[in-house]
C-alpha positions in Angstrom: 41.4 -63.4 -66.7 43.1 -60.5 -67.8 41.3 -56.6 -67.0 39.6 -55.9 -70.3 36.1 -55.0 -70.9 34.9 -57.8 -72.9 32.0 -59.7 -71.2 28.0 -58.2 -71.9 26.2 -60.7 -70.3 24.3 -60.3 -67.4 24.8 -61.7 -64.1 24.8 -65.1 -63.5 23.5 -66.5 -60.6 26.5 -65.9 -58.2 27.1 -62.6 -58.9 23.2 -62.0 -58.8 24.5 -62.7 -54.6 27.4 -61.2 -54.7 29.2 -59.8 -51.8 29.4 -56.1 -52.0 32.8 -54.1 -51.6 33.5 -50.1 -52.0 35.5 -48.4 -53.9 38.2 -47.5 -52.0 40.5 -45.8 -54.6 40.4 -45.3 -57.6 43.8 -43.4 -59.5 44.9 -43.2 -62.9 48.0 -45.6 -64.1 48.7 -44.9 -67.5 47.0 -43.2 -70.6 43.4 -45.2 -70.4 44.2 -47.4 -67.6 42.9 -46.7 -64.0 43.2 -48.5 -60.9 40.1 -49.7 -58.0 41.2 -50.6 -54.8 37.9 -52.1 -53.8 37.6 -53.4 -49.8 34.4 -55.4 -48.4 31.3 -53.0 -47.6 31.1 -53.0 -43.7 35.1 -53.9 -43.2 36.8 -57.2 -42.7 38.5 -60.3 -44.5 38.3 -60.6 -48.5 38.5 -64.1 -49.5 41.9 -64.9 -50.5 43.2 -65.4 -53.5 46.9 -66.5 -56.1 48.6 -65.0 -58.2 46.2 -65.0 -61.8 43.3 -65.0 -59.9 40.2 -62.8 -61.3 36.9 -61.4 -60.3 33.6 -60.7 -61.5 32.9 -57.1 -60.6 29.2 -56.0 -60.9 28.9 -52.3 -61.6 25.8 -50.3 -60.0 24.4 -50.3 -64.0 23.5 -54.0 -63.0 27.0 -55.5 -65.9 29.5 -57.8 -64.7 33.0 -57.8 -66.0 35.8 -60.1 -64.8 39.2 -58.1 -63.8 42.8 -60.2 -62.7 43.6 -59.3 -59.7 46.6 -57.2 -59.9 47.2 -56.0 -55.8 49.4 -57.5 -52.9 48.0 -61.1 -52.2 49.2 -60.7 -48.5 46.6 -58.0 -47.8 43.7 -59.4 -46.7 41.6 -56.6 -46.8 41.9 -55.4 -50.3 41.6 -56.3 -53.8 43.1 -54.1 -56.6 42.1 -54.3 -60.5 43.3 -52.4 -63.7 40.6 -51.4 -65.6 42.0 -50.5 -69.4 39.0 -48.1 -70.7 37.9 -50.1 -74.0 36.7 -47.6 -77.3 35.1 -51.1 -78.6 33.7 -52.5 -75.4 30.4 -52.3 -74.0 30.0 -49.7 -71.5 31.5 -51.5 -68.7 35.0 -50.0 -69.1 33.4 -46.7 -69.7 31.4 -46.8 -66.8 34.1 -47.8 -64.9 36.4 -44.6 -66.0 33.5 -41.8 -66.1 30.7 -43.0 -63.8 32.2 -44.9 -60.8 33.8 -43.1 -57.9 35.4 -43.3 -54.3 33.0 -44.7 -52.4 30.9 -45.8 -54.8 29.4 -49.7 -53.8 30.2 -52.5 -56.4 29.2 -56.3 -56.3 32.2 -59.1 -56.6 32.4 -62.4 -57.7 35.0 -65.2 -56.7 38.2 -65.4 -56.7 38.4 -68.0 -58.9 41.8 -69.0 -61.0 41.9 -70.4 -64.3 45.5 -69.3 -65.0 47.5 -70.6 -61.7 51.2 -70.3 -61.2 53.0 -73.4 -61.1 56.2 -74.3 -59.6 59.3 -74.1 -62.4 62.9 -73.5 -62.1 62.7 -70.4 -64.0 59.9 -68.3 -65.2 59.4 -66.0 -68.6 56.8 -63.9 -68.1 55.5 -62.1 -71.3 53.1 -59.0 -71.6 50.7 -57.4 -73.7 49.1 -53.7 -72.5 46.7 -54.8 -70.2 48.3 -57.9 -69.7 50.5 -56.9 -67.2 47.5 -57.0 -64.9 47.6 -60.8 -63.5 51.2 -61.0 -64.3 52.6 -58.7 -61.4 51.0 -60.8 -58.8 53.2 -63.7 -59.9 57.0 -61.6 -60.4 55.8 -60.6 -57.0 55.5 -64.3 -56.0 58.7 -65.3 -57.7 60.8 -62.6 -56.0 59.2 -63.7 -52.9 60.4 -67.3 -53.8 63.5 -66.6 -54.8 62.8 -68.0 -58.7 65.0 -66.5 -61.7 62.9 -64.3 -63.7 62.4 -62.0 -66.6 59.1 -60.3 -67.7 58.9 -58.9 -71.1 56.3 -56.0 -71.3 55.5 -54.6 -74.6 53.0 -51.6 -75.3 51.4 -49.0 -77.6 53.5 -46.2 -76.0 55.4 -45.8 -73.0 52.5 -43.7 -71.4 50.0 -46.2 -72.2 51.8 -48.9 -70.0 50.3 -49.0 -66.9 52.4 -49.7 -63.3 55.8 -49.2 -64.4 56.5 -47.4 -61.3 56.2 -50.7 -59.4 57.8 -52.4 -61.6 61.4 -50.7 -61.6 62.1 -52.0 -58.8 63.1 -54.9 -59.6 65.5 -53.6 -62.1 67.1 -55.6 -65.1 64.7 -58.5 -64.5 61.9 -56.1 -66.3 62.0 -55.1 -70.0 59.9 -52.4 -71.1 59.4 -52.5 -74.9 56.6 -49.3 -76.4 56.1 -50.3 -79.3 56.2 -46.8 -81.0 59.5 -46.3 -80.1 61.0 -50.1 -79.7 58.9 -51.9 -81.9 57.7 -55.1 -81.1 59.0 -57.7 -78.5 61.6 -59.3 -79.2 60.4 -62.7 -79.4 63.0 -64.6 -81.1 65.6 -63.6 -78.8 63.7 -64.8 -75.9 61.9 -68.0 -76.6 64.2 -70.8 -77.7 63.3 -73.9 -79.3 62.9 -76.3 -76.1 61.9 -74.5 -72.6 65.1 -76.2 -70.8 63.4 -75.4 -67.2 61.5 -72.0 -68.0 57.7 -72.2 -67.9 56.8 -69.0 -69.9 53.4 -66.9 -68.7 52.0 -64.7 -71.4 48.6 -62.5 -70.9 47.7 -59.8 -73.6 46.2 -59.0 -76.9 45.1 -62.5 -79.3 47.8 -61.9 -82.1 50.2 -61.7 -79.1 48.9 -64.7 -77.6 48.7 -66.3 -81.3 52.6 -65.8 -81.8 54.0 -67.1 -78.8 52.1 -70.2 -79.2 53.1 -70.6 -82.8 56.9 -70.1 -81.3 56.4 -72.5 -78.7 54.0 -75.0 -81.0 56.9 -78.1 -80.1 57.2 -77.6 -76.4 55.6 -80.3 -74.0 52.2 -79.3 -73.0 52.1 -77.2 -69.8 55.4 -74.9 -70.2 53.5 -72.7 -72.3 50.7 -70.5 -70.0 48.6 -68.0 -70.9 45.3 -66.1 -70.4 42.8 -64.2 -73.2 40.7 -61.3 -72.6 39.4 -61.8 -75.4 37.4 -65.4 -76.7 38.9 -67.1 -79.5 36.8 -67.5 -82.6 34.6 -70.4 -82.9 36.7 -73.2 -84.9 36.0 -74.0 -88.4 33.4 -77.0 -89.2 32.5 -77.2 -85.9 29.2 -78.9 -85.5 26.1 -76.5 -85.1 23.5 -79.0 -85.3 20.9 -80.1 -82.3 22.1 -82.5 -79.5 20.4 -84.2 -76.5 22.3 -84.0 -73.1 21.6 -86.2 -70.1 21.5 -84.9 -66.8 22.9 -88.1 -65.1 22.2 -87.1 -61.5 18.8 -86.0 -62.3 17.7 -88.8 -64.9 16.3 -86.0 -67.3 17.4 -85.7 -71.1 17.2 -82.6 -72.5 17.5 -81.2 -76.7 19.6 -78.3 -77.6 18.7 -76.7 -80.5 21.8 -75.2 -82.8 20.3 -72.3 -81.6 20.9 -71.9 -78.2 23.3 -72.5 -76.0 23.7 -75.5 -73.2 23.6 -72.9 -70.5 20.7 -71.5 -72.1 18.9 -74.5 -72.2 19.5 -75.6 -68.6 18.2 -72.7 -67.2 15.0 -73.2 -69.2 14.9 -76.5 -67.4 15.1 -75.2 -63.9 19.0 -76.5 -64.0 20.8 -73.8 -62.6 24.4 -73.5 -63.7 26.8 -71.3 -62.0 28.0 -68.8 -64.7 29.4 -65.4 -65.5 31.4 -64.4 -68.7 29.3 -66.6 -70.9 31.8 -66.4 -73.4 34.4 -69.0 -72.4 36.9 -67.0 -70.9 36.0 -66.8 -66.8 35.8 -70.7 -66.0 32.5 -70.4 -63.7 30.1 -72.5 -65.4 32.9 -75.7 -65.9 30.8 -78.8 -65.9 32.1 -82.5 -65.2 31.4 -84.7 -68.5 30.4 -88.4 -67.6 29.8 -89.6 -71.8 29.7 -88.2 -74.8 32.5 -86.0 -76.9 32.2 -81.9 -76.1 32.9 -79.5 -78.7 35.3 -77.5 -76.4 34.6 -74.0 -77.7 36.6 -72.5 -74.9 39.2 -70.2 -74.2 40.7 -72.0 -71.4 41.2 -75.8 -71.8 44.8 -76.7 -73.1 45.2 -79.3 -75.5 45.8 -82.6 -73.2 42.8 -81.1 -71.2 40.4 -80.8 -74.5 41.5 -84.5 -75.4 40.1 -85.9 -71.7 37.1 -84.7 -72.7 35.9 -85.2 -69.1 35.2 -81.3 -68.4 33.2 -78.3 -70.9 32.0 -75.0 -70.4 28.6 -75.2 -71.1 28.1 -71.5 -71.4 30.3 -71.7 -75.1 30.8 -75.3 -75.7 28.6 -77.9 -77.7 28.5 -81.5 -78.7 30.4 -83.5 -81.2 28.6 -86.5 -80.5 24.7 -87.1 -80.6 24.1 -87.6 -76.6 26.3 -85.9 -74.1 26.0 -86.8 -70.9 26.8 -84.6 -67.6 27.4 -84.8 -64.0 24.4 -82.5 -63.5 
């Protein structure tokens, strides 16, 4: 989950518990980007965590926003995000920038890791603004490794791209593109029309996103990776009528109107569902489907994973078929 204000729901139930962390440091990395160094209230261990890892971070104005983890994974004590400040979000980035200071006491949520890296024989890692944000965790974890790399960075300007300082030193293996003086990245030149042995990580704005997956439409599934900030639209013609959902463990059947979501619906019951983003984008609230075909609504799933049908995020997703049934 990359660092962009885009979630307005409330808490969910694990964030309503959430362990609590201070603000340890907060600077300023580029024009409208800022960093938190947040470590636990009281001192001690954070959990750990990989490279693409994200949290929920619940602000003191009681919203929840999930922010890629972007610090040294070795340091136990510490978790850094990059907050971008968002003109079109909903307050969270904005509280983030003008109303939360050193010191100040936030709630987190997770670790958890919906984009994880996986071992390759060469990595390209692509970026969008913000972007970078769970991508320097992983050219941290390939250096470490020893893995060929090459990140491509694009961005409005060059003082809008945030940690470039820590990135120079690794030297030619980075490639800083601003857009207003470089134009756009150079795509073509980097993606070719198989993957050979590069698996190719890419985190940033959706018409970036869009493009490399058009470019990379004919590779085998799985050498293409990447992470939204932002949910995808709803697909076209997908079905918005009333479904009934059995709860296998339980033995109780319950209707969803086309109104309302099956999170919404569960909770209604009593059936509480761990959740967060509620727009398909964090992974919390992934359910295990026992019958039944889900209308994956998603951000997350790939293709092969969408086809098993064996897994939905009940926060966004629906049915295709009449009766869905869930390991709930």
């Amino acid at each position: 989950m990359s660092a962009a204000d885009t979630a307005q729901a409330p808490a969910g139930p694990d964030t309503a518990t959430a362990p609590q962390a201070r603000v340890a440091a907060k600077r300023t990395m580029a024009d409208g980007v800022v960093s938190l160094t947040l470590r636990r209230l009281g001192g001690g261990r954070l959990p750990d965590w990989t490279p693409g890892a994200h949290i929920d971070l619940v602000l003191p104005n009681g919203t929840t926003r999930q922010y890629s983890l972007c610090g040294d994974r070795w340091d136990p004590y510490s978790f850094r995000i990059g907050v971008l400040r968002e003109p079109d979000g909903h307050g969270g980035s904005d509280f983030v920038h003008d109303e939360l200071h050193e010191g100040d006491v936030v709630g987190i949520g997770g670790p958890r890791n919906n984009f994880p890296l996986v071992p390759a024989d060469r990595y390209l890692f692509i970026a969008g603004g913000i972007g970078i944000t769970p991508l320097l965790p992983m050219v941290a974890q390939a250096e470490l490794l020893q893995v060929p790399w090459d990140l491509l960075y694009g961005g409005r300007s060059y003082s809008s791209m945030a940690f470039l300082d820590e990135l120079r030193d690794y030297g030619d293996k980075v490639h800083v593109t601003p857009h207003d003086t470089h134009g756009p990245l150079d795509l073509d030149a980097w993606l070719p029309a198989h993957p050979g042995g590069t698996k190719v990580y890419c985190c940033g704005p959706g018409p970036l996103l869009d493009t490399v997956a058009h470019r990379c439409a004919g590779w085998p599934t799985g050498w293409l990776r990447t992470e939204r900030f932002v949910a995808r639209s709803t697909a076209d013609g997908a079905r918005d009528r009333g479904f009934r959902v059995e709860l296998r463990r339980s033995g109780r059947t319950i209707t969803v109107p086309a109104d309302r979501s099956v999170l919404q619906v569960l909770g209604e019951a009593g059936v509480q569902v761990l959740s967060s983003c509620r727009q398909g984008l964090c992974g919390t609230c992934e359910t295990a489907v026992l019958g039944g075909e889900p209308d994956h609504r998603d951000s997350l799933l790939d293709d092969d994973e969408r086809a098993a049908g064996d897994c939905m995020f009940v926060c966004v997703s629906r049915s295709l078929s009449e009766h869905l049934i869930l390991d709930l």
